[in-house]
N, C-alpha and C positions, 0 to 999 in steps of 0.2 A: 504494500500500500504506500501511496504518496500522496505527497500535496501536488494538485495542479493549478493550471492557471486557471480555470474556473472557480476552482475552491477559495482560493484568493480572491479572484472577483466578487463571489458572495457572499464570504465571514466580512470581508474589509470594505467591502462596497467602493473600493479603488479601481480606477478607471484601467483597465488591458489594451483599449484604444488609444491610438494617439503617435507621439513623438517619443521615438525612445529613453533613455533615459542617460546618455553617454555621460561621464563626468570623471575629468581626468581625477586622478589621486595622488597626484604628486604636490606637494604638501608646502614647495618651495617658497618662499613668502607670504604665504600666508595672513602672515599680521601686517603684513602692509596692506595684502588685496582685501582684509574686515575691516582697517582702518579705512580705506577709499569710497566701502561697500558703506559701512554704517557711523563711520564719526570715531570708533573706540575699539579697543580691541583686548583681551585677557594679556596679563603683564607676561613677558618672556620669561624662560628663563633665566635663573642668575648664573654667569661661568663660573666651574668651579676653577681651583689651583691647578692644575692640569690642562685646564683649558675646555674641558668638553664640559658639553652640556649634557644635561641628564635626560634620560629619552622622555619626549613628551608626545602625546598624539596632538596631530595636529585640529585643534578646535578647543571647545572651549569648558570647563568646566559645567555640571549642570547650578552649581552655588554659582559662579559667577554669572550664569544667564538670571538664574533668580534675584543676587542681588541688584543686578542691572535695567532689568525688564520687567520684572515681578508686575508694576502699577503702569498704564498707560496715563500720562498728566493728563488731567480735565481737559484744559485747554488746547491741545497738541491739536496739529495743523496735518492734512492729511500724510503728508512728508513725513512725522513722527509715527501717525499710525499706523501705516506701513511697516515702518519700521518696529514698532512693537507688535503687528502682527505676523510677520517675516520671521521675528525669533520666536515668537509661541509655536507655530508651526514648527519651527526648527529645535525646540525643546520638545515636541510631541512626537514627531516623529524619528525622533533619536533614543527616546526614551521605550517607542511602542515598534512602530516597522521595521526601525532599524537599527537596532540596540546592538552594541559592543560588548565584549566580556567582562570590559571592566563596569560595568553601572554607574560610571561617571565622568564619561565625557559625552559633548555632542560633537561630532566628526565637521571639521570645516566640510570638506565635499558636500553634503546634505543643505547647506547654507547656500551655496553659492548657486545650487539647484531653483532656488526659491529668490533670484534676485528679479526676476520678472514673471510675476502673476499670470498673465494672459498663454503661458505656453502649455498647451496640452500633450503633457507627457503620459506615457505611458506607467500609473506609480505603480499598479498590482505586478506587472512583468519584473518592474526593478526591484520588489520587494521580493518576490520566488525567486528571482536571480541570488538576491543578497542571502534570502535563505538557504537555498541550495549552495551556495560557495562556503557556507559556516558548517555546512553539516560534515561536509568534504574537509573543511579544512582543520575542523575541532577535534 
């Protein structure tokens, strides 16, 4: 027995039609392309004595999306709300479709998927993908 792409269709009600869902994963500046994307970004890491840094995944903590986005301000102009609903999406679906082994990061990739609204991707196909790639690779 498996999961198909129908089953995905119907538990998740995520769309199978559409644009695929391509999204490089190379992770290379990053904090500059969230700095460009949203105004701020989670602080780097610090060097150690040695020089290297300590492996991070590239994205963001889920305390740091909460400390940062938690409250949409009253007042916000559609340009903020966007942007605070840009990362609810991207807290939900890193927490739900697309969750990582550690249960505490949101993966930049998944963000940078969600920088324009209007694109119909295809998410149920990317989410059996990403599940099928973890079952393989766990």
């Amino acid at each position: 027995m498996t999961v198909t792409l129908e089953d995905v269709s119907m538990i998740t009600a995520l769309p199978i039609e559409g644009k695929p869902l391509c999204i490089s994963t190379d992770s290379e500046g990053w904090w500059q392309q969230m700095e460009a994307l949203i105004g701020m970004s989670p602080q780097e890491p610090e060097v150690e004595d040695g020089g290297k840094k300590d492996r991070v995944l590239a994205g963001a903590t889920f305390t740091w999306i909460a400390a940062n986005f938690a409250h949409c301000p009253e007042d916000a102009d559609d340009e903020v709300i966007q942007r605070y609903a840009r990362f609810y999406m991207w807290y939900v679906i890193s927490r739900t479709i697309f969750a990582d082994g550690t249960g505490k990061n949101a993966p930049w990739m998944w963000l940078k998927s969600l920088t324009v609204f209007d694109n119909k991707f295809s998410w149920g196909s990317a989410a059996l993908a990403y599940l099928y790639w973890h079952v393989i690779n766990c």
